[in-house]
C-alpha positions as CSV (number, residue, x, y, z in Angstrom):
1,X,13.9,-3.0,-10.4
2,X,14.6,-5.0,-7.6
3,X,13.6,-3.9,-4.2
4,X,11.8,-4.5,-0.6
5,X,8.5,-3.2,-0.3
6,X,8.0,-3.3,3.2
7,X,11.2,-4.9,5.7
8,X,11.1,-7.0,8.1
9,X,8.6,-8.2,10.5
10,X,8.5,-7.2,14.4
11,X,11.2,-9.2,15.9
12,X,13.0,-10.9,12.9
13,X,15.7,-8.1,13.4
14,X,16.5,-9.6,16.7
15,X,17.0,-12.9,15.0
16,X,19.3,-11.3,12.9
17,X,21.5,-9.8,15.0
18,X,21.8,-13.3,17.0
19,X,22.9,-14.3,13.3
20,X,25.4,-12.5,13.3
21,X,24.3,-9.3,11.1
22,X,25.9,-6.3,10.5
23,X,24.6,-2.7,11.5
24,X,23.8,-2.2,7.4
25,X,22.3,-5.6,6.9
26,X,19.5,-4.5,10.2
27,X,18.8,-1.3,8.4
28,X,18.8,-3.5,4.9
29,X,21.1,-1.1,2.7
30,X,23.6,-3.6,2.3
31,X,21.4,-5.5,0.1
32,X,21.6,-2.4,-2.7
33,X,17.8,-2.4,-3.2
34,X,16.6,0.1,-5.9
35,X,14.2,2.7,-4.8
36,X,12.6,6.0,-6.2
37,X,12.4,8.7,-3.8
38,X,9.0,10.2,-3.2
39,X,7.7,13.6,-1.6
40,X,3.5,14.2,-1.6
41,X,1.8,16.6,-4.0
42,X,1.1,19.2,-1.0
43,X,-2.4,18.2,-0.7
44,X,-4.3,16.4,1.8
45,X,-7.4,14.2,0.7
46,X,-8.0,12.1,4.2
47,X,-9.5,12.5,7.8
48,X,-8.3,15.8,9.1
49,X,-9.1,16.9,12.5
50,X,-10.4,14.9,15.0
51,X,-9.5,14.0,18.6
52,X,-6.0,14.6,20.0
53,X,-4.7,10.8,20.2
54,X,-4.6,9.9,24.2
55,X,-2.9,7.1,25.8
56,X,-5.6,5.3,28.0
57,X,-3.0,2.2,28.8
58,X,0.7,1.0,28.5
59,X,1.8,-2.0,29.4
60,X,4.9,-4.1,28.0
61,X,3.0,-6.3,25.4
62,X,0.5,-3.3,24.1
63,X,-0.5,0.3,24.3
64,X,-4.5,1.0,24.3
65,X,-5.0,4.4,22.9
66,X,-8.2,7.1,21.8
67,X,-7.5,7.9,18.0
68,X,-9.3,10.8,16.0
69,X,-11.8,8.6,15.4
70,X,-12.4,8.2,18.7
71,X,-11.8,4.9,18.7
72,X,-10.4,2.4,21.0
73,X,-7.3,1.0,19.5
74,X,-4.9,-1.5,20.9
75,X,-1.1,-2.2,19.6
76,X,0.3,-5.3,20.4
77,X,3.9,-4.3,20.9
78,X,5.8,-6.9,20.2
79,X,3.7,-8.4,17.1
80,X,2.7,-5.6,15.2
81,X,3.2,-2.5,14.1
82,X,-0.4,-1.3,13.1
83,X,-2.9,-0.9,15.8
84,X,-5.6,-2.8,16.1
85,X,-9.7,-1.1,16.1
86,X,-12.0,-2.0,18.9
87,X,-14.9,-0.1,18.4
88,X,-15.8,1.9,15.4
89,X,-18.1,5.6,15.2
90,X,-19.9,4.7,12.5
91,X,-23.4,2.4,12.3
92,X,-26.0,5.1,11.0
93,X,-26.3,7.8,8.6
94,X,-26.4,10.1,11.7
95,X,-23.0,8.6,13.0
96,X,-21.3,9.3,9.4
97,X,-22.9,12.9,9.3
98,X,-21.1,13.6,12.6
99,X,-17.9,12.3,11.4
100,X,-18.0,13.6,7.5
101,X,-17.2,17.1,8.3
102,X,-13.3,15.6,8.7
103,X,-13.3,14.2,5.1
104,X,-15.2,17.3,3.6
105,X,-13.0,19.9,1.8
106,X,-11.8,22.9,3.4
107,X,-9.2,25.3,2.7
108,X,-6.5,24.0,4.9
109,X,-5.6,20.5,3.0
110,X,-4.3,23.0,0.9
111,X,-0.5,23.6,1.6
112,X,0.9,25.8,-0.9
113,X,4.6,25.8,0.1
114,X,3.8,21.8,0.2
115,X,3.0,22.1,-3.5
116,X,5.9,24.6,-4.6
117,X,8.7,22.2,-3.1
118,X,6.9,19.0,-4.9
119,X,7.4,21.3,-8.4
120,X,11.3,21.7,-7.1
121,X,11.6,18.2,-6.5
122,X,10.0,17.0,-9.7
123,X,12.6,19.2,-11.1
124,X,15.8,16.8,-9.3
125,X,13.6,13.8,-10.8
126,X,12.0,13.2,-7.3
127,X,8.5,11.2,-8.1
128,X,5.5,13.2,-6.6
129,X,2.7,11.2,-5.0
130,X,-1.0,11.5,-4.1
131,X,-3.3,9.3,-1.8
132,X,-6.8,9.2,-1.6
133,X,-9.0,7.7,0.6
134,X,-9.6,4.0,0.2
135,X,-13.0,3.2,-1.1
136,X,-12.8,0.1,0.9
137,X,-10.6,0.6,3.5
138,X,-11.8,4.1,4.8
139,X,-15.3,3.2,5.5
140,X,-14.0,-0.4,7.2
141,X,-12.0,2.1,9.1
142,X,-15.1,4.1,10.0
143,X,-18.0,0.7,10.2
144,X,-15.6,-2.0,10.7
145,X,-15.2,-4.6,7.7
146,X,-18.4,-6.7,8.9
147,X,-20.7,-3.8,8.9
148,X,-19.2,-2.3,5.7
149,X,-20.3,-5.7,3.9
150,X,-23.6,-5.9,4.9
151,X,-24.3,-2.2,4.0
152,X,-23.4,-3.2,0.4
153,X,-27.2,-4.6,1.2
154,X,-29.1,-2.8,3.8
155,X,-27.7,1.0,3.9
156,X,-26.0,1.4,0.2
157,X,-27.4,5.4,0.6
158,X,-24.6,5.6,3.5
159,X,-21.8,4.1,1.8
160,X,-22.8,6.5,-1.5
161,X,-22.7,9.0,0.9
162,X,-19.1,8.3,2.6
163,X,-18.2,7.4,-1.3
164,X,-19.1,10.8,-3.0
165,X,-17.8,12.8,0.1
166,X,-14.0,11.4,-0.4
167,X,-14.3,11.9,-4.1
168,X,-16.1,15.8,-3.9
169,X,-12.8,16.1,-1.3
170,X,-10.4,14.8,-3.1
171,X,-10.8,16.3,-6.9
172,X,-11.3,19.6,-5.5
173,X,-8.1,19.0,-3.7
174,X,-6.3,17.6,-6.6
175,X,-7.7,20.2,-9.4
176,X,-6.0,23.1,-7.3
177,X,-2.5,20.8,-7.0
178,X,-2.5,19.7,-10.2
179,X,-3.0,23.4,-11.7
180,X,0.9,23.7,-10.4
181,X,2.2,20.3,-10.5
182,X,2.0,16.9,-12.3
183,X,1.3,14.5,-10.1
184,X,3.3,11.2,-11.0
185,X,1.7,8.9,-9.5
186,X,-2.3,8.4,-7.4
187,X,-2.0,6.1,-4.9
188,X,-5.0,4.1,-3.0
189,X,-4.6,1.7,0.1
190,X,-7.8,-0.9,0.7
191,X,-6.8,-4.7,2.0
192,X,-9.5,-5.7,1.1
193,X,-9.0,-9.3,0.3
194,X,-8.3,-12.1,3.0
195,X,-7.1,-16.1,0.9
196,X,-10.5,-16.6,0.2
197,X,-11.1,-14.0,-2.2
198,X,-11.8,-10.4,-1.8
199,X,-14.5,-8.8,0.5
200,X,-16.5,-6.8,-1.9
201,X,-16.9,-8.4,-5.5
202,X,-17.1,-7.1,-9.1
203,X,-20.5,-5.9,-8.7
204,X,-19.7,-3.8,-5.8
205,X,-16.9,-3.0,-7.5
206,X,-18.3,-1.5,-9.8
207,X,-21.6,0.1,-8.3
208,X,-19.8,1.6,-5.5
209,X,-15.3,2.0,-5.9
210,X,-15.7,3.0,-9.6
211,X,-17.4,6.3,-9.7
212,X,-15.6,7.5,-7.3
213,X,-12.2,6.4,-8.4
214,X,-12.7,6.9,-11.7
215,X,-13.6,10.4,-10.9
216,X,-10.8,11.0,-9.3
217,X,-8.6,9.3,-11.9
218,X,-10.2,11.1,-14.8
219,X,-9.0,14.3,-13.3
220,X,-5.2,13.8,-12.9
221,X,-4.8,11.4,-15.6
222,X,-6.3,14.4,-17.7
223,X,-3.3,16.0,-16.0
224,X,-0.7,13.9,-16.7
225,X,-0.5,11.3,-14.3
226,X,0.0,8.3,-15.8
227,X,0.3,5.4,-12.5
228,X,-2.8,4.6,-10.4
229,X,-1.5,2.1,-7.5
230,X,-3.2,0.0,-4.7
231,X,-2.0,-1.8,-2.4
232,X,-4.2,-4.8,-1.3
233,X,-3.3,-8.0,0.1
234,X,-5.1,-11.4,-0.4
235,X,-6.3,-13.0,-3.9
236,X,-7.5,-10.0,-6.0
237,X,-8.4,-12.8,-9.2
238,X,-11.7,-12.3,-9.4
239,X,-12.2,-8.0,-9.4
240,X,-8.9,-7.6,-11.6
241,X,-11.3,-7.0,-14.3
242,X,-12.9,-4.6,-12.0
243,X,-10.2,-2.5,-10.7
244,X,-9.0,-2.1,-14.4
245,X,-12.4,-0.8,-15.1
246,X,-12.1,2.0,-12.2
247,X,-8.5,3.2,-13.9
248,X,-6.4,1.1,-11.7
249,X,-2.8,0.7,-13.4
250,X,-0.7,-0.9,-10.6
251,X,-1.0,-3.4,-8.0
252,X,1.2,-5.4,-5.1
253,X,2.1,-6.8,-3.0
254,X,0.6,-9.5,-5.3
255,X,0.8,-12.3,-2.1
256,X,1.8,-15.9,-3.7
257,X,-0.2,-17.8,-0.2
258,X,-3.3,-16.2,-1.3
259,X,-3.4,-17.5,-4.9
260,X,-1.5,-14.3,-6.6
261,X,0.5,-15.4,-9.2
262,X,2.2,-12.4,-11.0
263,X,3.6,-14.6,-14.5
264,X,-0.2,-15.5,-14.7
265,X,-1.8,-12.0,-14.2
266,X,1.2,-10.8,-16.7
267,X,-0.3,-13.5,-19.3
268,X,-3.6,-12.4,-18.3
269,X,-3.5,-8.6,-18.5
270,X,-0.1,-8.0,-20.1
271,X,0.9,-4.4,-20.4
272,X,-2.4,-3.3,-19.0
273,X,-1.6,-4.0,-15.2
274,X,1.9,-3.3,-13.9
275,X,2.9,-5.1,-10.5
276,X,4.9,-4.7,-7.8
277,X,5.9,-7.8,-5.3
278,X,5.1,-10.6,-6.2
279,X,8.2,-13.5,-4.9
280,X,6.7,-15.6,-2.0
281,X,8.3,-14.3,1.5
282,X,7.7,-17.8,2.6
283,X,10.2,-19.5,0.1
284,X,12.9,-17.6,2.1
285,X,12.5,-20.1,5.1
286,X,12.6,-23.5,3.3
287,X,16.0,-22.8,1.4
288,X,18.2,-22.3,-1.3
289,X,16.5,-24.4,-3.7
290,X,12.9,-23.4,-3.1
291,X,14.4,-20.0,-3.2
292,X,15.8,-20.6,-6.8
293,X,12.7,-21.9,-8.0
294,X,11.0,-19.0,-6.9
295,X,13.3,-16.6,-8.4
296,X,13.7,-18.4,-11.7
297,X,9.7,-18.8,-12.1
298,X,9.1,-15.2,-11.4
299,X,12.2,-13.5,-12.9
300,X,11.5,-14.9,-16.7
301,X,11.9,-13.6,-19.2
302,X,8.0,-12.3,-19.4
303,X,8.4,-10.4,-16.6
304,X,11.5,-9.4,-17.0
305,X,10.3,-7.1,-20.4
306,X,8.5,-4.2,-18.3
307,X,6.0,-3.3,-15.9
308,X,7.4,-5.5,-13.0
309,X,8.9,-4.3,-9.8
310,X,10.4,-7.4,-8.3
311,X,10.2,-8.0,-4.5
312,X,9.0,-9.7,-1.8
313,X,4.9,-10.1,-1.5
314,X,5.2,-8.2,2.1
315,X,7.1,-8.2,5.2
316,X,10.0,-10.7,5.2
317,X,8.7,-13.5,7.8
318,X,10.2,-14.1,11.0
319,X,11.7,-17.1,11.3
320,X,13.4,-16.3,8.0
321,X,17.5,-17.5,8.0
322,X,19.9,-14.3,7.2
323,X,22.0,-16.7,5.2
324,X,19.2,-17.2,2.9
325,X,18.0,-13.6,2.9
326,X,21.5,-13.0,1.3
327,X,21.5,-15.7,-1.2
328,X,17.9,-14.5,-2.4
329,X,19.4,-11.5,-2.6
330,X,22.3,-12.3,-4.8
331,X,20.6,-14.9,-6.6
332,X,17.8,-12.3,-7.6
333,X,20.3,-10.0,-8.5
334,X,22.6,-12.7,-11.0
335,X,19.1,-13.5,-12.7
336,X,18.5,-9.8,-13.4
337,X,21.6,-8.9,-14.7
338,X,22.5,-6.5,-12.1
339,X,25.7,-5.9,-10.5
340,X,26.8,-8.1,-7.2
341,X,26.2,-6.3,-4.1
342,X,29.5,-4.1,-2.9
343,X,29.8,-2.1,-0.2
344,X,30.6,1.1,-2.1
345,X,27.0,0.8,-3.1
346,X,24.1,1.4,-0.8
347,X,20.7,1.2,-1.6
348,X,16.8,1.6,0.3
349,X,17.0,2.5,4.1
350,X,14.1,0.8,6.2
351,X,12.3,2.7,8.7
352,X,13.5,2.1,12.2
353,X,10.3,0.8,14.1
C-alpha cells in the first residue's frame, strides 16, 4: 500500500494553489492513494461528559477556549490544527477522583445501533476500529507531560489509579462489543517521544502501559482481532522491545528526523512489528534526487514483502514544491509496481481543515 497518513500542513495548500494546483490535487485524490475505509466498533472507551466547550476568545491568529477538561486551551489558527493545553485538572489523587468518574464505565458508551451497523459494514469489507485511551497520552492530557514523568517517581498510586480505570472501562466496553462484532483492529494514540528518545522508558513501560494494555489486548485478540496500532512520533528505538511486550503489532508514523529508520526496525523485528509511514517528509523539499534516494532505500525489496504501509512520516511540510510532491508520487508508484496515476482513478480524500 501506498498512501498519506495525515495531508498537508496548515498553509502548504495556499502554496499550492499559487503553484498552480488543481481542485483534486488540494483535496489530494489525484494522487490515487490507497486507503481502507474504517467505521468504530460502537463503543466508547474515552472521557465522556464533561464541560460544554466555551469560547473565552477569538481573535485572527488563535481561538482560547474551556474544554471538558476544563482546561484552558489555545489554537493557533494559522499554525496548527490541535489546540494547545494551558493548564491541566489533575496534580493530586483528589484532582483525578473528581475527574475519573468521566473515564469510569457506564451504560451509555454502549451504542447498540453503533455496533449493529459496524457488523453490516464488516459485511461490505469495511475495517472496524477501536481506540482506547492512551496510557501515556491520557494522563499528559490530564497532568501535563512534566508532571506525568515525575509521578513515574513520587505518586506511581495515581498513575495506577488513572491506569486500571481506562483499562476496567475499556474491557467491560469491549467484552459487550466484541460479543456481536470482531473488532479488526485496537488502536492507541500516545506521542510520547520527542528526538531525544521517548518520555517514559522500558521500565515504565513495562510497570505501568503493559498491564493495562495487555489487558485490554488479551481480550479482543481472544476475539479475533489481530492488529494493535499506535501512533507515536519521535525515536521509539529504545521501548520497541517494550511495546512488543504489551501486544503492540503496528506502529507509524515511524519519523526518519527522530532516528526512525523502518529497513532497520524491519531487520530488527521482522514480521513481528508491521509499520506504517516511514519516507522522510523532509526529502520532498530538497528534490528529485534526494527524493529517489529516499524512495529506493525504503521501497526495497525487504519491505516491499509485507507488513509495510508506505507513506510519508507525517504531515507533508510546508515549504514543500508541488512539482516534487508529484514526482514522489509517481516515482513511489513506478517502484511499487503500481499503475501511473490517471484521472479515471481516484483515491484517499483529505479532510478539509
Amino acid at each position: 500500500m501506498f498512501v498519506e497518513l495525515f495531508g498537508p500542513l496548515v498553509g502548504l495548500e495556499d502554496e499550492w494553489r499559487r503553484q498552480g494546483a488543481a481542485p483534486d490535487e488540494l483535496d489530494l485524490t489525484a494522487f490515487d492513494w490507497d486507503y481502507v475505509e474504517t467505521i468504530g466498533g460502537g463503543g466508547h472507551t474515552g472521557l465522556r461528559g464533561g464541560r460544554e466547550r466555551q469560547v473565552l476568545r477569538e481573535t485572527a491568529e488563535y481561538r482560547l477556549e474551556r474544554d471538558p477538561l476544563g482546561r484552558t486551551v489555545k489554537l493557533f489558527k494559522t499554525a496548527a490544527t490541535i489546540a494547545h493545553p494551558l493548564d491541566f485538572p489533575v496534580r493530586t489523587m483528589d484532582d483525578w477522583r473528581r475527574v475519573k468518574p468521566m473515564y469510569e464505565f457506564h451504560e451509555d458508551r454502549l451504542d447498540p445501533a453503533a455496533v449493529e451497523a459496524a457488523r453490516a459494514a464488516q459485511r461490505r469489507g469495511i475495517l472496524v476500529v477501536a481506540g482506547i485511551p492512551g496510557a501515556f497520552n491520557t494522563p499528559r492530557e490530564l497532568m501535563g507531560e512534566e508532571a506525568v514523568c515525575l509521578a513515574y517517581y513520587t505518586q506511581p498510586e495515581l498513575l495506577n489509579d488513572m491506569l486500571a480505570t481506562f483499562a476496567d472501562t475499556a474491557v467491560r466496553v469491549l467484552e459487550r462489543v466484541t460479543e456481536h462484532v470482531t473488532l479488526d483492529q485496537l488502536s492507541v494514540h500516545e506521542d510520547f517521544a520527542g528526538k531525544s528518545g521517548p518520555m517514559a522508558g522500558p521500565r515504565q513501560i513495562r510497570q505501568f502501559f503493559k498491564p493495562y494494555l495487555r489487558r485490554v489486548w488479551d481480550l479482543v485478540s481472544s476475539r479475533g482481532t489481530r492488529v494493535f496500532q499506535m501512533d507515536s512520533d519521535g525515536n521509539l528505538n529504545a521501548v520497541l522491545d517494550a511495546l512488543l511486550e504489551c501486544g503492540l503489532t503496528s506502529i507509524h508514523p515511524m519519523e526518519p528526523a527522530a532516528g526512525m529508520d523502518i529497513v532497520e526496525v524491519r531487520r530488527r523485528f521482522g514480521p513481528r512489528l508491521a509499520v506504517l509511514g516511514g519516507i522522510d517528509k523532509f526529502a520532498l523539499k530538497k528534490g528529485n534526487r534526494e527524493i529517489r534516494r529516499e524512495l529506493e532505500h525504503k521501497m526495497q525489496p525487504l519491505m516491499r514483502a509485507g507488513g509495510t504501509v508506505f507513506g510519508l512520516d507525517h504531515r507533508i511540510p510546508n515549504g514543500t514544491p508541488l512539482a516534487n510532491y508529484r514526482y514522489y508520487v509517481d516515482l513511489g508508484r513506478e517502484i511499487l509496481g503500481l499503475p501511473p496515476r490517471s484521472p479515471d482513478r481516484k483515491g484517499w480524500r483529505r479532510m478539509a481543515f
